[in-house]
C-alpha positions in Angstrom: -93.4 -76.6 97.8 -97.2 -78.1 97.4 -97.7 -81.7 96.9 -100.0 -82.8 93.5 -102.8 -84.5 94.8 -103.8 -85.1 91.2 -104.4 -88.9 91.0 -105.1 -91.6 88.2 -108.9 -91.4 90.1 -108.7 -87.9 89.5 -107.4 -88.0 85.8 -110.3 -91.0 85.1 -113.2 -88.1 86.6 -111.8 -85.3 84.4 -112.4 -88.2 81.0 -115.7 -88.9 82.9 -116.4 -84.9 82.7 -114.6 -84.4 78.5 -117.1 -87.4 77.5 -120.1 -86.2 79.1 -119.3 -82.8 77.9 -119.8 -84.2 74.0 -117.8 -82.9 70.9 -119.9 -79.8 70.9 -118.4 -78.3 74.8 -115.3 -79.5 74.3 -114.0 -76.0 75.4 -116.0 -76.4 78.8 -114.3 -79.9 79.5 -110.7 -78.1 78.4 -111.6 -75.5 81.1 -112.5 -77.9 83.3 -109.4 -80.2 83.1 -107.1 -77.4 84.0 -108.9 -75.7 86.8 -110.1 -79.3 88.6 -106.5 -80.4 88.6 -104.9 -77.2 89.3 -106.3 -76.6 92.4 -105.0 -79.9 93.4 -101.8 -80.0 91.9 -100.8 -76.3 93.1 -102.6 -75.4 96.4 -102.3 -77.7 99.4 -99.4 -78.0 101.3 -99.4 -80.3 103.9 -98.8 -78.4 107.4 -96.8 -80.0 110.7 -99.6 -81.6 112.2 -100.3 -83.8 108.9 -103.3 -81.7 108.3 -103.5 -80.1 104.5 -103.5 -76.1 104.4 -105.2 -74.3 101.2 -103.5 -71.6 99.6 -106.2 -69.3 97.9 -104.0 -69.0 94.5 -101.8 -66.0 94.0 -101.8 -64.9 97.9 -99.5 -67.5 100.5 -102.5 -67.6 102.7 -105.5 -69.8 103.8 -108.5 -68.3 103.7 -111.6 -70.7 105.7 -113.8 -69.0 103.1 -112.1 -70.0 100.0 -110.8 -73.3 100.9 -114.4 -74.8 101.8 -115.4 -73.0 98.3 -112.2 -75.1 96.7 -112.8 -78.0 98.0 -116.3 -78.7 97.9 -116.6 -80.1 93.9 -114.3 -82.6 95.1 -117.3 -84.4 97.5 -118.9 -85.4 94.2 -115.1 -87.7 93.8 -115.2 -88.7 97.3 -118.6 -90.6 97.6 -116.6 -93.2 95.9 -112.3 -92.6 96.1 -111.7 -92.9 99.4 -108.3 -91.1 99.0 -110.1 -87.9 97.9 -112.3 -88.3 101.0 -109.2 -88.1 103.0 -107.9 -85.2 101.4 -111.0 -83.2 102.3 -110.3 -84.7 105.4 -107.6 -83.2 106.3 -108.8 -79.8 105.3 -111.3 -79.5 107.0 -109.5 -80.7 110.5 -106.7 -77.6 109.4 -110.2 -75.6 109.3 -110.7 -76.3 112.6 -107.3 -76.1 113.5 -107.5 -72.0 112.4 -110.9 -71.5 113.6 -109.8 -72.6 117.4 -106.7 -70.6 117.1 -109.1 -67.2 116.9 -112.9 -67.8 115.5 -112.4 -63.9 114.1 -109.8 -64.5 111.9 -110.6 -65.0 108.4 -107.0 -65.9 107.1 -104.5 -67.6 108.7 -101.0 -68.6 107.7 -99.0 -72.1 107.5 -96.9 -72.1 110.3 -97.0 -69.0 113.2 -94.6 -67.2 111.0 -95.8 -64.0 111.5 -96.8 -62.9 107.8 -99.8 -61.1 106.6 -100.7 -58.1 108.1 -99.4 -57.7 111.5 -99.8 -54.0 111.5 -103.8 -53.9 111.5 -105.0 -53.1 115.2 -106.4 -55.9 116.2 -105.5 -58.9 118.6 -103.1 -60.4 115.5 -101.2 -63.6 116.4 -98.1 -65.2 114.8 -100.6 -67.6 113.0 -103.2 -64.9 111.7 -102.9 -63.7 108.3 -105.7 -61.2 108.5 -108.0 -61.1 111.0 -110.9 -59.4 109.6 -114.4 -60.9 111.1 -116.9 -62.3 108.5 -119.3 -64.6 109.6 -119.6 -66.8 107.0 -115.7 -67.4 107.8 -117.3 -69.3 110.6 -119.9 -70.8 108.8 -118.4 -72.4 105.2 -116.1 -74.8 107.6 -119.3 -76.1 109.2 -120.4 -76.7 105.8 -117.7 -79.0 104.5 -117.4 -80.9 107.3 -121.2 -81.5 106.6 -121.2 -82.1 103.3 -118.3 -84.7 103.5 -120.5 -86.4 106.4 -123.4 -86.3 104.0 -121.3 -87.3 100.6 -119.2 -89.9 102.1 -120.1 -91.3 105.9 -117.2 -89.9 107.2 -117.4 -88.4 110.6 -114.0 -88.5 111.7 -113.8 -84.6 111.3 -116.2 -84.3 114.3 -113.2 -85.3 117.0 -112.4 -82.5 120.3 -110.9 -79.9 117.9 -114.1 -79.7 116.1 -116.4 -79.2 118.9 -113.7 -76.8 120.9 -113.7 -74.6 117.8 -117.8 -75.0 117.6 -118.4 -74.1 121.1 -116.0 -70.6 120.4 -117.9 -70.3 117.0 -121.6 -70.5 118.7 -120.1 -68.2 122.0 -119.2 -65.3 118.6 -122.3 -65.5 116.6 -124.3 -65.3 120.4 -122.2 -62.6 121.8 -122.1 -60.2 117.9 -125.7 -60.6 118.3 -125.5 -57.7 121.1 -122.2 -56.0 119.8 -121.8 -53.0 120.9 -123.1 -54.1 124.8 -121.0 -57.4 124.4 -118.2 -57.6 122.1 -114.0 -57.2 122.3 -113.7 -57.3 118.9 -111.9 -54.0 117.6 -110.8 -53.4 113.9 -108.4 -50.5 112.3 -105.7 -50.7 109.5 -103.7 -47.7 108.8 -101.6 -49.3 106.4 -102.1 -51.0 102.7 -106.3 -50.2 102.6 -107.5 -47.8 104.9 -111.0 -48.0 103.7 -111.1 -51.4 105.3 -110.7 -49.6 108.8 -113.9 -49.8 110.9 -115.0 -46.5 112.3 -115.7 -45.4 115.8 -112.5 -46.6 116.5 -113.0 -50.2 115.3 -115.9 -50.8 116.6 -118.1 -50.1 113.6 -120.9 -48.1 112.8 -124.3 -48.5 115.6 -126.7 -51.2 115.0 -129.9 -51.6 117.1 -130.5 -55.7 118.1 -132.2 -57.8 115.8 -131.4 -61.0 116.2 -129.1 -61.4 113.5 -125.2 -61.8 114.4 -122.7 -58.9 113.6 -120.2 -58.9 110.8 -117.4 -56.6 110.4 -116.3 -57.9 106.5 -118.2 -59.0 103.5 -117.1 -62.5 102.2 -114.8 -59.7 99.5 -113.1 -58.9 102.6 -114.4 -55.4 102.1 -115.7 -53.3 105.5 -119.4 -53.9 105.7 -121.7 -50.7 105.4 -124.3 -51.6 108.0 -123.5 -54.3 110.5 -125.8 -57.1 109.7 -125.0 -59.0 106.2 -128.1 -61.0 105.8 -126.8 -63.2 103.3 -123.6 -64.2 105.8 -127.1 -64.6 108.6 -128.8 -66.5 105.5 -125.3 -68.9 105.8 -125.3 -69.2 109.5 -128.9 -70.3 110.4 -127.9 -73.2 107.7 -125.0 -74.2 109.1 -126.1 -74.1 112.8 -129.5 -76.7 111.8 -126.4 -78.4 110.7 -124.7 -78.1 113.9 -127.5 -79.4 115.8 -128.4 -82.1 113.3 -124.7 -83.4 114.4 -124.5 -83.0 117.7 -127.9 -84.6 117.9 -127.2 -88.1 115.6 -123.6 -88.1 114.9 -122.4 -86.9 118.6 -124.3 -86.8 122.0 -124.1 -83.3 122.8 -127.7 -82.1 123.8 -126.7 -78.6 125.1 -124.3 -77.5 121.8 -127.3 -79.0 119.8 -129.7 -76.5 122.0 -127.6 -73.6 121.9 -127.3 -74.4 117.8 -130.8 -74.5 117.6 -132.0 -71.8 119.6 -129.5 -69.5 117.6 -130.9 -70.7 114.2 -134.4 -69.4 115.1 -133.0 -66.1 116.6 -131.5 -65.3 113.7 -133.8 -66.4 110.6 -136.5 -64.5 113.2 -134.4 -61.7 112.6 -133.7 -62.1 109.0 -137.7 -61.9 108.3 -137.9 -58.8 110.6 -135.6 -57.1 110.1 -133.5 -58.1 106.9 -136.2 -56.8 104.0 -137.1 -54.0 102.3 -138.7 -52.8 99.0 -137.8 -52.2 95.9 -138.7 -49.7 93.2 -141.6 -51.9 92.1 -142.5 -51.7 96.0 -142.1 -55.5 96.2 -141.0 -57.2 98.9 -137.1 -58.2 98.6 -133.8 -59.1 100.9 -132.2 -56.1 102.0 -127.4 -57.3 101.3 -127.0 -55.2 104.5 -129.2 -53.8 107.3 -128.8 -52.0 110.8 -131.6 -52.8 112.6 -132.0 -48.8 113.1 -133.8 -48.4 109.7 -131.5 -48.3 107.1 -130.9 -51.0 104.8 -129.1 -51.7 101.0 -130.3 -53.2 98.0 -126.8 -54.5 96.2 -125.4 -57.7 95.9 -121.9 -58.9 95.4 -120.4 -61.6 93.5 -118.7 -62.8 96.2 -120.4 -65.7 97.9 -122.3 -65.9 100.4 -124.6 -63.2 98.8 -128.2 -62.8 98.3 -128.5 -64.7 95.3 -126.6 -67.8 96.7 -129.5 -68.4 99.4 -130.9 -71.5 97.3 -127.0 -72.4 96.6 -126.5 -72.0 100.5 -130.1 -74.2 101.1 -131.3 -71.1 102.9 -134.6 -71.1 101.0 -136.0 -72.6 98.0 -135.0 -71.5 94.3 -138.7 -70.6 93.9 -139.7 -68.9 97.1 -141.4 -65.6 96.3 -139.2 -63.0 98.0 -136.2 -64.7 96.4 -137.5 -64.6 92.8 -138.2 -60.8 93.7 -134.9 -60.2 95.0 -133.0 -62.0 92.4 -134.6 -60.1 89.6 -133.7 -56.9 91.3 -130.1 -57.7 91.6 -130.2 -58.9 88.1 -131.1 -55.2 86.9 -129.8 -51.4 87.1 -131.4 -51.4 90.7 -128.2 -53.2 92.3 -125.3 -50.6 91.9 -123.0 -53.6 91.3 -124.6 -54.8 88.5 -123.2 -54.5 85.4 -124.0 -55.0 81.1 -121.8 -54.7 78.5 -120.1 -55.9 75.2 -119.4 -59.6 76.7 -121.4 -60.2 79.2 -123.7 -59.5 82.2 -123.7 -59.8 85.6 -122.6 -58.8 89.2 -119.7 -56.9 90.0 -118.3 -56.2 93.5 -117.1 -52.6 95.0 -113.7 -54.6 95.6 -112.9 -54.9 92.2 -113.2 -51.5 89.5 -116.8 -50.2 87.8 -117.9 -52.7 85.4 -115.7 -55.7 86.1 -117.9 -58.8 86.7 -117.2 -61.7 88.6 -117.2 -65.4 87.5 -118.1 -66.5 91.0 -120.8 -64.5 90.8 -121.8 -65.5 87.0 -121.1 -69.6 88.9 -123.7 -68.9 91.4 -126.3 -67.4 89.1 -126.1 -70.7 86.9 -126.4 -72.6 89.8 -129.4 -70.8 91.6 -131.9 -71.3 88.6 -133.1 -74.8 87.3 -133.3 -74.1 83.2 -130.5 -75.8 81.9 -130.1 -73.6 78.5 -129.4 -70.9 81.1 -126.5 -72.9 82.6 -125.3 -73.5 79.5 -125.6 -70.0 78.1 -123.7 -69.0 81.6 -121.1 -71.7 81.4 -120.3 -70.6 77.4 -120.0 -66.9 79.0 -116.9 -67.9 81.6 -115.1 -70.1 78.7 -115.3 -66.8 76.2 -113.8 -64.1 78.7 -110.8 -65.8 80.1 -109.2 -63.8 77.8 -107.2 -67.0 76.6 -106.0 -68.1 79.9 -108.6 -71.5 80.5 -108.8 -70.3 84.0 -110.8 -68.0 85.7 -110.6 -64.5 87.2 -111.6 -62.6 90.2 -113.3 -59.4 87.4 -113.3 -59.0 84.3 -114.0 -56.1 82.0 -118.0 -56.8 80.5 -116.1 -54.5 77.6 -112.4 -56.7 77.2 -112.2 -59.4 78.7 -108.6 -58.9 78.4 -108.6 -56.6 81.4 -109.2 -58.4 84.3 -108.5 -59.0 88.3 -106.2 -61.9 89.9 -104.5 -64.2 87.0 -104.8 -67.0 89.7 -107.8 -67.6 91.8 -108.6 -70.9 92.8 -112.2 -70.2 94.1 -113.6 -68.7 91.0 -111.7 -71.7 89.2 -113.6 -74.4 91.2 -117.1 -72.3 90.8 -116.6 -72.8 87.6 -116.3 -77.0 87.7 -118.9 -77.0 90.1 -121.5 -75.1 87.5 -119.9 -77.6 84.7 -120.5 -80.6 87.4 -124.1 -79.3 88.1 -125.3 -79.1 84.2 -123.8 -82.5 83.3 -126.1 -83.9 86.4 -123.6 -84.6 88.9 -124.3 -82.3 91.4 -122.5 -81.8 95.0 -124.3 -83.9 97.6 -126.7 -81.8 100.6 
């Protein structure tokens, strides 16, 4: 049974929100009171070792993805309620926990219970929900544990089961940089979704070396098409400056902050290379996926990181000329997983059906431009198509918004307070 972490500071913040929100967005603030508290009044659990696991919503797992992504609106809080601090805290140190456990597991489960999907060949442990390799599964815990440093002072996350975890995370992105010469990891499910079974008996399709690190899974835990997802590559350079920013003024630990650094340049080198294309306009955008042997996609996916979350994810700036190209690409009939219709516009994913559109992607689209009519016009999109829920969805049908994916999904419910936050000028810390 999960513990309500939903305090009197916490009820004071959501008035703080319903007053700045005015009479006239009243049903913004009435969103925002039940997803901000439901996250913590329905989600963590606190595990054996005092730490706090994150349950994703409506599946008994913690995902480091989604947890970072449910957590971070809660930094705003804890730059002044210390027992908020201590709540992220402790999730982060569970992140940790996970990520030395097995850095290529992207879900993992409370206790080594065995659940999830044992079946998948793979090296599956008793603690390992899935174990589906995404980079950005490496990189999002980096990113809280950065952010609360930078929010709140705290630095009590970096302790030995950080860096043991960070010196396995920098060995993976080093070694997927040369995957086929170098790498153990192996991925195959016959069971549940077979499409998520990496060919060539797990190994994956070829890639030539660029640089960039391998990724087996997009952040939808979907397989990924060509090996190198250069928004997940976008993510890591970030968090690896990170990385070396902390193990060069927070800890004393000259050759992880080397290592950290040398990979960041590798792989944005890479990323400049290698990770563009053109579009039909024969301007100069972000490829979502590339090989390194030629062939790239144009696409994006709501589900975050993707290529319009690179201002979001501090990759580049929100006016840099190859992003404003890419963005209005995505944002058009050119990306396959875009889609238009009765209520709404947007970006879809090939995880969820044709013309479903995602709130996390709609979130991220408010928060990657800086006209505020356009937040607002964004925000007033979510609140209509919750189809009377207050709470957000994984999809949702651009023609009834009554037809929609996952009734309970705690990272598109805190996209959403973070996009509310963001308009009402109380943004998330970098």
């Amino acid at each position: 049974m999960t513990k309500s972490y939903v305090t009197p500071a916490v009820r004071d913040f959501v008035e703080k929100i319903n007053q700045l929100s005015g009479t006239e967005h009243q049903n913004l603030a009435k969103i925002f009171d039940i997803t901000f508290t439901n996250t913590l009044e329905t989600t963590l659990e606190e595990d054996e070792k005092n730490n706090i696991f994150v349950l994703t919503g409506d599946i008994p797992a913690m995902w480091q993805r989604d947890s970072t992504a449910q957590l971070r609106p809660y930094l705003v809080m804890a730059q002044t309620d210390p027992e908020v601090a201590q709540v992220i805290l402790k999730v982060v140190q569970r992140q940790f926990f996970n990520m030395n456990l097995d850095p290529y597991a992207n879900a993992f489960n409370l206790t080594g219970n065995n659940h999830g999907h044992q079946t998948d060949k793979t090296a599956m442990g008793p603690w390992i929900w899935e174990r589906k390799y995404e980079l950005d599964s490496l990189c999002y815990p980096v990113q809280l544990a950065y952010l609360l440093y930078k929010n709140t002072g705290l630095t009590a996350q970096f302790d030995a089961t950080f860096v043991a975890a960070v010196k396995q995370l920098l060995d993976v992105i080093a070694t997927e940089q040369h995957h086929e010469e170098q790498s153990t990891y192996r991925f195959e499910r016959t069971e549940d979704r077979p499409e998520d079974t990496l060919e060539n008996a797990g190994l994956g399709k070829p890639v030539g070396y660029t640089g960039m690190s391998w990724s087996g899974f997009r952040p939808s835990d979907d397989a990924c098409v060509y090996g190198y997802l250069v928004p997940a590559n976008m993510f890591a350079v970030v968090i690896l400056r990170y990385l070396h920013e902390i193990f060069t003024t927070v800890l004393n630990e000259p050759t992880l902050a080397q290592k950290a650094q040398q990979l960041a340049i590798e792989i944005q080198t890479g990323i400049e290379k290698y990770g563009t294309t053109t579009n039909q306009a024969g301007e100069k955008v972000y490829a979502y996926e590339v090989d390194g042997l030629g062939h790239a996609v144009i696409m994006d996916d709501g589900n975050i990181p993707n290529l319009m979350s690179a201002p979001y994810l501090d990759y580049l700036a929100m006016d840099d000329p190859t992003y404003l190209a890419t963005r209005k690409t995505l944002l058009s009939p050119e990306n396959p997983y875009y889609y238009a219709g009765k209520y709404g516009q947007g970006l879809g994913s090939p995880h969820t059906p044709e013309n479903y559109i995602w709130p996390i992607g709609l979130s991220i689209q408010g928060l990657t431009q800086p006209d505020h009519a356009e937040k607002l016009r964004i925000l007033a999109l979510l609140a209509n198509t919750t189809a009377g829920t207050n709470m957000m969805h994984e999809g949702f049908d651009v023609e009834n918004p009554a037809n929609f994916t996952r009734e309970w999904f705690s990272w598109a419910n805190m996209m959403f307070c973070e996009l509310l936050m963001d308009y009402l000028g109380l943004p998330v810390k970098k």
